[in-house]
C-alpha positions in Angstrom: -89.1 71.8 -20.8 -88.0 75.4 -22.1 -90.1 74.7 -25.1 -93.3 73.3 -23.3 -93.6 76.6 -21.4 -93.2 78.6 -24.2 -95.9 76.9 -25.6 -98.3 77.5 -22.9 -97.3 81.2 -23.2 -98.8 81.1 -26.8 -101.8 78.9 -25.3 -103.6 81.8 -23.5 -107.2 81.7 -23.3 -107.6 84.6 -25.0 -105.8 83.8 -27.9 -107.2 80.1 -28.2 -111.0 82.0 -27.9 -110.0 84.7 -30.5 -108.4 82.1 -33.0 -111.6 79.7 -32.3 -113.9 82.7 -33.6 -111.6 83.8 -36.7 -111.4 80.1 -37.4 -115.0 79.5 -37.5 -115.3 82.3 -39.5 -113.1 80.9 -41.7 -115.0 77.9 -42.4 -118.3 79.6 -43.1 -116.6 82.3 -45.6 -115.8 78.7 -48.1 -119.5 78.4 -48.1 -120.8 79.0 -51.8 -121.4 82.4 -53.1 -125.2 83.2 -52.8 -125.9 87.4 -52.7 -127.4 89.0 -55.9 -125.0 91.7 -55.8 -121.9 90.1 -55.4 -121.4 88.7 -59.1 -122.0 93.3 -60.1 -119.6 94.2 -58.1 -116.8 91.3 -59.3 -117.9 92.2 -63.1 -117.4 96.3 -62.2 -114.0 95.7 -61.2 -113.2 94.1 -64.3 -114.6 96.6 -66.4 -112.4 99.2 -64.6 -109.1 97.2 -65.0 -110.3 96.1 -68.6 -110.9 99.8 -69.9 -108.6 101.7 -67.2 -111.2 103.9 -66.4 -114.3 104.5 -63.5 -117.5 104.7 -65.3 -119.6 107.3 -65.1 -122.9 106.1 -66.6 -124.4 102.5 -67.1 -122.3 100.2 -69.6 -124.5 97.5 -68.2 -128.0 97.4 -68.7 -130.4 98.1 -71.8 -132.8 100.0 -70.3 -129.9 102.5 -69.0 -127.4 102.4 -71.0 -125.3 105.6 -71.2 -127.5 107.2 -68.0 -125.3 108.3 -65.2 -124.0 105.9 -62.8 -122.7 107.0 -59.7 -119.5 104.6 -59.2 -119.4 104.6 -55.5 -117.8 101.5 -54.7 -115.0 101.1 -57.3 -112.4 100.4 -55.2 -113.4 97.6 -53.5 -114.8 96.5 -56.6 -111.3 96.6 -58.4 -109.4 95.2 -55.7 -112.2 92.1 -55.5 -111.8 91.4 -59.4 -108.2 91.3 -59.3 -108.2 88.7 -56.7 -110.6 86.5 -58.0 -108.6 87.2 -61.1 -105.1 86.6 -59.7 -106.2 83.8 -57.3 -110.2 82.6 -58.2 -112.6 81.7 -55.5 -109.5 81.8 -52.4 -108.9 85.5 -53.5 -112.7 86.6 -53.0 -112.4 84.1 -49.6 -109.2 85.8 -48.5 -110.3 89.7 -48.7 -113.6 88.2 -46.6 -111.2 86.6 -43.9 -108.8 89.2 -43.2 -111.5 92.2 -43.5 -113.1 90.0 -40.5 -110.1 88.8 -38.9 -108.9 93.0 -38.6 -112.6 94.3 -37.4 -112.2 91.4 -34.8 -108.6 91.6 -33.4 -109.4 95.8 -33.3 -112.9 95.4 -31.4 -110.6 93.0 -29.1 -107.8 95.6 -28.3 -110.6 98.3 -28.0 -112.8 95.9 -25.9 -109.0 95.6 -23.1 -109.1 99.7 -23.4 -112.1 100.4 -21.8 -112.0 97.1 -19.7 -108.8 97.8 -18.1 -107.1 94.9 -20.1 -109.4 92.1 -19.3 -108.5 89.8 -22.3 -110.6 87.2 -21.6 -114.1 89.1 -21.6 -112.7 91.5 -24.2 -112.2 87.9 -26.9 -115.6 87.0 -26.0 -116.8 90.4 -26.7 -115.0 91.2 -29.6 -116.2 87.9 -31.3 -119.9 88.5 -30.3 -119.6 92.0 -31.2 -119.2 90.4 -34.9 -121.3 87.0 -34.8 -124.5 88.7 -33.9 -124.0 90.7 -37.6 -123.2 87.8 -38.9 -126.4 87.7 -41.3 -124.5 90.5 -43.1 -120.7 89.6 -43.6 -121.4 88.7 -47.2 -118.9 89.9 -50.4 -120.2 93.6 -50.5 -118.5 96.6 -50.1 -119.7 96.8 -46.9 -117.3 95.0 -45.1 -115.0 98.1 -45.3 -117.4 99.8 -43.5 -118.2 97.7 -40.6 -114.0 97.0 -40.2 -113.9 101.1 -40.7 -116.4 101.7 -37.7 -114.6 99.5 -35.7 -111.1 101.6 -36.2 -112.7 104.4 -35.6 -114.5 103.3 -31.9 -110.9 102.1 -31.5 -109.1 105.7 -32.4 -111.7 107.9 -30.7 -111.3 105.8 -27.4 -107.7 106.7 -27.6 -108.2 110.3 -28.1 -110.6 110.5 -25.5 -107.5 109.7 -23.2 -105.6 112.3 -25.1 -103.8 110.8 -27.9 -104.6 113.3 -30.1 -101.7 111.9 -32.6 -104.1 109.7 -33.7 -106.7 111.7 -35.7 -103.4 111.4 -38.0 -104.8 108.2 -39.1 -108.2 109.6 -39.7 -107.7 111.4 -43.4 -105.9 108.5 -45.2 -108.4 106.2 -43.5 -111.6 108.4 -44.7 -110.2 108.4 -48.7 -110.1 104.4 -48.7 -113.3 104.7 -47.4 -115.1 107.4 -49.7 -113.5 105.2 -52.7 -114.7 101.9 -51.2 -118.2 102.2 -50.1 -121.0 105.4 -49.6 -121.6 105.1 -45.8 -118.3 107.1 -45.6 -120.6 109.8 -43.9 -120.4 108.0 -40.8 -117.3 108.3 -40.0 -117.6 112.0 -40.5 -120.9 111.9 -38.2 -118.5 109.9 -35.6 -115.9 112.8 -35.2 -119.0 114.9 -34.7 -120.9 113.0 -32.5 -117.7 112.7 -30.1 -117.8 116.6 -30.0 -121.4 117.0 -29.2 -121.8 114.3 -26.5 -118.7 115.6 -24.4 -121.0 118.7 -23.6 -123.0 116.1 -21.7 -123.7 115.8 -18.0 -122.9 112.4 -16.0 -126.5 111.0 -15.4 -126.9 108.5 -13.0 -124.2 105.4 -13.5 -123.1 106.8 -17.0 -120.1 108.6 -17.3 -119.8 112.1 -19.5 -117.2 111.6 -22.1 -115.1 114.4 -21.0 -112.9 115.8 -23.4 -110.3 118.8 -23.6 -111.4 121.8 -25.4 -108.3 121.3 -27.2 -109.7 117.6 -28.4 -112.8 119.2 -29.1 -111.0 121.5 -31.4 -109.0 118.3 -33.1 -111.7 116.7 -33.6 -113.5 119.5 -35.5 -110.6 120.1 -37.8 -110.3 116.7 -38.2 -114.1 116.5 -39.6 -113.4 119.5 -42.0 -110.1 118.0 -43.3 -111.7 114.4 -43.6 -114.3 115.8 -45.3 -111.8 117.9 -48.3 -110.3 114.0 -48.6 -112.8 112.5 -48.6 -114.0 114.3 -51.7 -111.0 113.0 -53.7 -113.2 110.4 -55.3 -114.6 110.1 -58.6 -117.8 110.8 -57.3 -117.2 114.3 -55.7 -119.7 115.4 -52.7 -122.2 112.1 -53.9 -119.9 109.9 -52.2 -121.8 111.6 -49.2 -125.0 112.3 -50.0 -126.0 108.8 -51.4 -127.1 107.7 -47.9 -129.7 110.5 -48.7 -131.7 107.8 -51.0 -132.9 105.9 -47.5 -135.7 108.7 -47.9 -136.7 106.8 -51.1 -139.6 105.1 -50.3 -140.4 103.1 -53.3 -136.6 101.6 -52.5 -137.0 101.2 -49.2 -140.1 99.6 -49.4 -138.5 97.1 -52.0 -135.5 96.9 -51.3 -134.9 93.8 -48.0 -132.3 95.2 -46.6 -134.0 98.4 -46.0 -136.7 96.5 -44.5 -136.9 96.8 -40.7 -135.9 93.5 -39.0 -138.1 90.9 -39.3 -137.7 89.1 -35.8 -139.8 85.9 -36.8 -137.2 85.0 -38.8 -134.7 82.5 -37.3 -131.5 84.8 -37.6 -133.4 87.8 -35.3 -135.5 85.0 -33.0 -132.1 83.1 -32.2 -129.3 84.9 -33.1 -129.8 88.8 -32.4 -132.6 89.2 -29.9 -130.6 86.8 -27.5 -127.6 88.9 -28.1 -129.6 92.1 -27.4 -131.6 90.4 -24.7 -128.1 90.0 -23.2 -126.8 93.1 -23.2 -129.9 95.3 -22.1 -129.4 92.5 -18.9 -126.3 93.0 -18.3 -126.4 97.2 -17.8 -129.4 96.7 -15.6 -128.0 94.2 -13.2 -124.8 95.2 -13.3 -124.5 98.3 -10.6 -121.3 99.5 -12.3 -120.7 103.3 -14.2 -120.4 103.1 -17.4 -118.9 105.2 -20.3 -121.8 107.3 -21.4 -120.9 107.4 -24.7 -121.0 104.0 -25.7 -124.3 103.3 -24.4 -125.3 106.3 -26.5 -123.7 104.4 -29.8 -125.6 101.4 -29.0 -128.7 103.4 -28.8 -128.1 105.3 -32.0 -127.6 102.0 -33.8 -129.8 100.2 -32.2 -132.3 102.9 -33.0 -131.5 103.1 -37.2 -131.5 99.5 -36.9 -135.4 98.7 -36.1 -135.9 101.5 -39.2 -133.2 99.8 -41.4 -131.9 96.3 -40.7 -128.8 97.0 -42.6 -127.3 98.9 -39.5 -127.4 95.6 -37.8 -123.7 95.1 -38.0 -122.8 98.1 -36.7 -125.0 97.3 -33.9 -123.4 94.2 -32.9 -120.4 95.8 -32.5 -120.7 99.1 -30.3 -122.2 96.3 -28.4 -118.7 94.9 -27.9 -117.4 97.2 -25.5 -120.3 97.6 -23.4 -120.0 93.7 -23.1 -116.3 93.9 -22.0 -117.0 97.2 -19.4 -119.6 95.2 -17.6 -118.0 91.5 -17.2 -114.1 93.4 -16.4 -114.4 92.0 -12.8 -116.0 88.9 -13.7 -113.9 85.8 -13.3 -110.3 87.2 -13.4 -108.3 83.3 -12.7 -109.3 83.0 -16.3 -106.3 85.1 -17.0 -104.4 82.3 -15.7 -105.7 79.0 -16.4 -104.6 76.0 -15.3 -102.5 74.0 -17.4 -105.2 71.2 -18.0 -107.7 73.6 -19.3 -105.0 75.0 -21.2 -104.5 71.4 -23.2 -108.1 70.5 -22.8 -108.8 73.5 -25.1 -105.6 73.0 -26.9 -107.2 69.7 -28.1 -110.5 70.9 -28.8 -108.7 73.6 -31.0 -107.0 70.6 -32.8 -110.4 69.6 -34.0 -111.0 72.6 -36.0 -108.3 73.7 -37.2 -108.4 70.3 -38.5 -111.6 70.6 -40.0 -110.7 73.2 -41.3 -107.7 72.1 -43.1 -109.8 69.2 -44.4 -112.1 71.9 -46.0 -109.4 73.9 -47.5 -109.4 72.1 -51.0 -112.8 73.7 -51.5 -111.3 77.1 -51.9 -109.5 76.2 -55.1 -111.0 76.9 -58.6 -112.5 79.9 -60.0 -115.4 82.0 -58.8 -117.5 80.6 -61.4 -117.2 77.2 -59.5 -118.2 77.9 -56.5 -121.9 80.1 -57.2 -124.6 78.4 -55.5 -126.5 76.7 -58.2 -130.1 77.8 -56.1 -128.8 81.9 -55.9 -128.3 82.0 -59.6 -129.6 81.4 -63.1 -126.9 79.3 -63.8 -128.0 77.0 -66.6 -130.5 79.7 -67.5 -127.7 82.1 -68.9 -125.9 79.1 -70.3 -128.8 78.5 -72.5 -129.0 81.8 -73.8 -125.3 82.1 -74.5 -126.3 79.2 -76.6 -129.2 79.6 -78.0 -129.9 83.4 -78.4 -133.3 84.8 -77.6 -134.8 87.9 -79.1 -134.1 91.1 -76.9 -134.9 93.3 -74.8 -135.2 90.7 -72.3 -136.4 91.3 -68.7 -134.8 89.7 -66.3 -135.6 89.6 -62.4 -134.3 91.8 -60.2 -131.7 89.2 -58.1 -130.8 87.5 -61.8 -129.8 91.1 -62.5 -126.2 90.8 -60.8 -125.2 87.5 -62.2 -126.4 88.4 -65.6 -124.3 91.2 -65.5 -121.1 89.4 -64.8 -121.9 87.1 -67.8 -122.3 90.2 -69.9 -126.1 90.0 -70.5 -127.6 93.2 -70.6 -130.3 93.8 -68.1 -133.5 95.6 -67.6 -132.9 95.9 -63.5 -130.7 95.0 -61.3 -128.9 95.3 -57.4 -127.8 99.2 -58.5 -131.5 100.1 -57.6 -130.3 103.8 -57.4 -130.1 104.0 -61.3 -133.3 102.6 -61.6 -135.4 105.1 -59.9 -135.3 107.6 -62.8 -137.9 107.4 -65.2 -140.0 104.9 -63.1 -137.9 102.1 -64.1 -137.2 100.5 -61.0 -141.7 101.3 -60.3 -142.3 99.5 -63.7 -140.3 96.9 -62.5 -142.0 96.2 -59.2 -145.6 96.4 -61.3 -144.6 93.6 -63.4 -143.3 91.9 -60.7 -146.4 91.8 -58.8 -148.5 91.8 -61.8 -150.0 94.9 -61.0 -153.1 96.6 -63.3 -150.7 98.3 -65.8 -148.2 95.0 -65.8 -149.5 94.0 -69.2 -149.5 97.5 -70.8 -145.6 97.4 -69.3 -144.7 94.6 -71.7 -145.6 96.5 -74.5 -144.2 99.6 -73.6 -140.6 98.3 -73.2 -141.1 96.1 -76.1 -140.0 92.8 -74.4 -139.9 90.0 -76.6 -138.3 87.7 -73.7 -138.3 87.6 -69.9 -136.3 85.2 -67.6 -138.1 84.8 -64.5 -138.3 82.7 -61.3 -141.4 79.8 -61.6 -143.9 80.9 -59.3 -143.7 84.4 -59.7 -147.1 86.5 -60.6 -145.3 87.6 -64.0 -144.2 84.3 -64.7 -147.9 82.2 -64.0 -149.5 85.1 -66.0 -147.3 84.4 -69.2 -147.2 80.5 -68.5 -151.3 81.3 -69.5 -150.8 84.2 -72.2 -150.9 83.1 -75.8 -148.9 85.6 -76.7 -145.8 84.2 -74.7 -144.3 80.2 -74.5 -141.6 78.7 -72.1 -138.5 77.8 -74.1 -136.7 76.6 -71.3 -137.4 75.8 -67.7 -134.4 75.4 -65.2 -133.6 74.8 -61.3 -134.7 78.4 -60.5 -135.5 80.3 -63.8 -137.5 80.1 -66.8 -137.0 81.9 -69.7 -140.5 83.1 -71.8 -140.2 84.4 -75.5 -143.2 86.2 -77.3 -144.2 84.5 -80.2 -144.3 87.7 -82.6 -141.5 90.2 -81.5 -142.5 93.4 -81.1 -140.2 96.0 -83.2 
């Protein structure tokens, strides 16, 4: 039947593997919100669209307040509060689906480029080259960075082969991303990096990434124009130089995601050192040449990544292509499946997309409703907002983000960068681990409360201080007043 057939058109493997992934994806993006900085970044946005203006210092915290603040992210932050706004909870879940749904589909078209259009490989790639950095496809701004690496691997590919036309789409594609997130810089570094390695020698089974001296040329002038865009930001020449704060050791050494990948953990032991594992095996066994150029992107990354575990997402996808280069010749009657396999999958589809549809209610309310209950001081805040404690108050540093969006003010929180001036952000981790000084630190900042996680140092040493009293005790947070304020 006409219809039947053009079913099984739309029923390609391909297509059924790349829908399984997005679909997946999907599912796990309805799971409750849990990251400390994702309640900041909602409550930002709706303090630009509220006062119609991108502030410039701290209207946030006490301990700050008025300092500069160096607004790097607004954007993303506006557009995120005006769909929670506009549509709750499914808005925040939508921008998180189709950010991961384009990164995919353009890893998959750039996987077919360099693959010589093997679809099949180039799904499975494509989808890998996301699910290994899954850890890190959480509501941050972030996520326009990863899905802007992935454009850019997919333009430079193309102009590699000549299309010059496309460095068109470079500049407007640099300004979202200087106004969306501060790792603009590597997109600059990118252009660059194409230049430099195309002086390169073929060496052994990698291939030089030959390029025109009139490409080379395109690709300079494309950096320096990029650059003059990119400055169009509230933020001027910062929006570049923030990545300079990595050489912040008291932050890095703090801060988890600066951490270098902890590979006892269960996301590294079964998640990314299999996926590494796998592609290191398949460019030794496989006697085939191979673009140089990627191999030197998955080195680079894979490189910043044991420093920084934050570049692991970018690492799991200039993996991607490597993938789809070294399976092109593997198992080509894929392409053409038989037309049980085809309803055998078709079936197996069925089942979740229908779970998937039976999951769908769970998207509806407001973002309020669906914060995990075990990320966040809920009922902590709520008792405050009801029973006022005396101030300043110091808060932990993941409560800082929620209490934020509730409109507490806070003594830290996830915008570490504002706390490294006068040894805020140092006090901070003192009083968190109860250094020497940690009681002389309550007196200097004049606390006269303190909502903490139980078990903390801070929180066992003013359980047993006679000076301080619990005056209530929730799921994850207990809130301490002193007995005599001190003015």
């Amino acid at each position: 039947m006409k219809w039947l057939r053009s079913l099984e058109r739309i029923y390609r493997v391909e297509i059924l593997l790349l829908f399984l992934w997005l679909v997946i994806f999907a599912i796990r993006a309805g799971s409750p919100i849990s990251d400390p900085d994702t309640p900041w970044h909602i409550a930002t946005g709706r303090f630009i669209l509220q006062h119609h203006h991108i502030p410039t210092a701290d209207p946030f915290s006490w301990s700050m307040l008025g300092q500069p603040w160096v607004t790097q992210e607004w954007l993303f932050e506006v557009v995120l509060a005006w769909l929670t706004q506009s549509f709750g909870f499914l808005g925040l879940w939508g921008l998180m689906v189709c950010l991961h749904t384009v990164t995919v589909l353009v890893l998959y078209r750039l996987c077919c480029f360099v693959s010589g259009d093997q679809r099949v490989f180039s799904a499975i790639a494509a989808s890998l080259g996301v699910a290994a950095g899954l850890a890190f496809w959480v509501i941050r701004p972030q996520l326009v960075s990863y899905t802007m690496f992935a454009v850019f691997l997919w333009i430079l590919s193309h102009v590699q082969r000549g299309h010059l036309k496309m460095l068109w789409l470079v500049p407007p594609l640099v300004l979202i991303w200087a106004n969306a997130h501060a790792s603009v810089s590597i997109g600059i570094a990118m252009l660059l990096f194409e230049v430099l390695i195309s002086f390169l020698p073929n060496i052994g089974r990698l291939e030089r990434a030959s390029l025109t001296p009139r490409s080379r040329l395109y690709l300079l002038l494309t950096a320096v124009v990029s650059v003059m865009v990119g400055l169009f930001n509230p933020n001027t020449y910062h929006e570049f130089t923030y990545a300079l704060l990595s050489n912040n050791s008291l932050m890095v050494n703090s801060i988890n995601e600066w951490h270098s990948p902890n590979f006892h953990s269960e996301y590294y032991k079964y998640g990314v050192i299999p996926f590494l594992a796998g592609v290191f095996v398949l460019l030794i066994i496989r006697n085939k040449r191979i673009p140089m150029k990627y191999v030197l992107y998955f080195g680079a990354c894979f490189a910043l990544t044991l420093v920084y575990q934050r570049f692991m997402p970018y690492l799991a996808i200039t993996g991607a292509p490597l993938i789809a280069i070294v399976t092109a010749d593997w198992l080509r009657g894929l392409l053409n499946p038989s037309r049980l396999f085809r309803y055998v999958y078709a079936v197996l589809m069925l089942g979740v997309v229908a779970d998937f549809v039976v999951q769908v209610p769970s998207l509806r309310g407001s973002v309020d409703a669906h914060f995990a209950t075990n990320a966040y001081p809920i009922d902590s805040v709520n008792y405050i907002k009801q029973h006022p404690v005396p101030g300043p108050m110091l808060n932990a540093y993941d409560f800082g983000g929620y209490l934020i969006y509730r409109d507490v003010p806070t003594f830290v929180d996830g915008r570490t960068d504002i706390y490294l001036h006068k040894n805020i952000f140092q006090d901070y981790m003192d009083l968190q681990n109860l250094a020497w000084d940690a009681p002389d630190l309550l007196d200097k900042y004049k606390f006269n409360s303190a909502m903490l996680p139980s078990g903390y140092s801070l929180s066992v040493y003013l359980t047993n201080n006679p000076d301080w009293h619990i005056v209530y005790s929730g799921p994850n947070a207990e809130i301490f007043v002193r007995n005599k304020s001190i003015k």
